[in-house]
C-alpha positions as CSV (number, residue, x, y, z in Angstrom):
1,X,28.2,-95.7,-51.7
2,X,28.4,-98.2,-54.5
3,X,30.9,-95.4,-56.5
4,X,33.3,-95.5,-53.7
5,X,33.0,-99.2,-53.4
6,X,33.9,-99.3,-57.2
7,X,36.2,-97.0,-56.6
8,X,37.9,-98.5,-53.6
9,X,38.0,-102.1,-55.7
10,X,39.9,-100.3,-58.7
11,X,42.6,-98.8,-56.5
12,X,42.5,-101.7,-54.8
13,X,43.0,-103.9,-57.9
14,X,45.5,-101.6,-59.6
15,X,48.1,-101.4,-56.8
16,X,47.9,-105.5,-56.8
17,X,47.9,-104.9,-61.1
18,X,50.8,-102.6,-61.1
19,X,52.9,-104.9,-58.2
20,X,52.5,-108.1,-60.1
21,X,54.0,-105.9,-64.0
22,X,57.0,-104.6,-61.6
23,X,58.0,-108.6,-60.3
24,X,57.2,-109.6,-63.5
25,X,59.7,-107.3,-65.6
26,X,62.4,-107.8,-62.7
27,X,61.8,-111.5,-63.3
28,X,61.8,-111.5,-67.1
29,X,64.4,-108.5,-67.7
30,X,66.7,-107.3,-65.2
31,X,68.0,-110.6,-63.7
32,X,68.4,-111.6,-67.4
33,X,70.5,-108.4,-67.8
34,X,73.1,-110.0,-64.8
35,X,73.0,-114.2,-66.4
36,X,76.8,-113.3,-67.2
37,X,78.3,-112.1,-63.8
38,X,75.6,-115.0,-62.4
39,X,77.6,-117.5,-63.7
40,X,80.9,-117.1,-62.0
41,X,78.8,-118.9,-59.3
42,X,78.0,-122.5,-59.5
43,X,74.7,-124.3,-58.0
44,X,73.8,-128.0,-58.6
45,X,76.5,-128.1,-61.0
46,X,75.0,-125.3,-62.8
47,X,76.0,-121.8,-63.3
48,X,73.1,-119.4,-61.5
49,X,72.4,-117.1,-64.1
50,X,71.7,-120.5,-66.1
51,X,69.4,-121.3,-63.2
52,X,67.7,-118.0,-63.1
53,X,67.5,-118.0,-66.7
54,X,65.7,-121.3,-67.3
55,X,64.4,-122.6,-63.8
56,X,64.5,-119.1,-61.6
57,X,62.0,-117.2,-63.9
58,X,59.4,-119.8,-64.5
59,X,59.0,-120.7,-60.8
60,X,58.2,-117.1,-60.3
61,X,56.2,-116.7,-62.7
62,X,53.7,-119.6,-61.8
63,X,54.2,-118.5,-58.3
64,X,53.3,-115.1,-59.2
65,X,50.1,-116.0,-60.8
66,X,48.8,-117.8,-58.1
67,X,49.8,-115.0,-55.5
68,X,47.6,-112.0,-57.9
69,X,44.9,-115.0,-58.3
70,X,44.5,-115.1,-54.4
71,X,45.4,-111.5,-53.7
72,X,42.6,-110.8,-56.6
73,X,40.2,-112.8,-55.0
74,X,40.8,-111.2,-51.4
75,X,40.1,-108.0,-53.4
76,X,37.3,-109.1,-54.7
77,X,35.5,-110.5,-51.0
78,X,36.8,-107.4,-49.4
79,X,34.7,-105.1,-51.7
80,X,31.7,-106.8,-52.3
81,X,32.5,-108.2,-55.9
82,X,33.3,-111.7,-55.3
83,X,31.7,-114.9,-57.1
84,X,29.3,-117.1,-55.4
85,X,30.8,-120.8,-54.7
């Protein structure tokens, strides 16, 4: 029972592992790749792929670490591998 608990977190955590690597390299590399035809359109004054470039990414980023921390932690509870408060 305890294997297929261990097993069930690590499958578990590397779906949740391998989600959080695929918005991050969207977020980091392929929106970068379209800053140029971004710009033609203008927000707040600035272009967007300026935005996305310096504002866009970031907020993601610190959005998507607290997502995987929670999501983690879910995982965690579910399978019986959570910290005591």
């Amino acid at each position: 029972m305890a294997s297929s608990n261990a097993e069930g977190h690590w499958s578990a955590t590397s779906r949740l592992m391998w989600t959080a690597l695929v918005i991050w390299a969207f977020f980091s590399f392929v929106i970068h790749f379209f800053v140029n035809s971004l710009n033609s359109i203008v927000v707040f004054g600035f272009p967007l792929g300026f935005w996305f470039a310096a504002q866009g990414s970031l907020i993601v980023f610190v959005v998507l670490l607290f997502w995987f921390a929670s999501a983690q932690d879910k995982i965690d509870r579910d399978h019986g591998f959570a910290e005591e408060d």
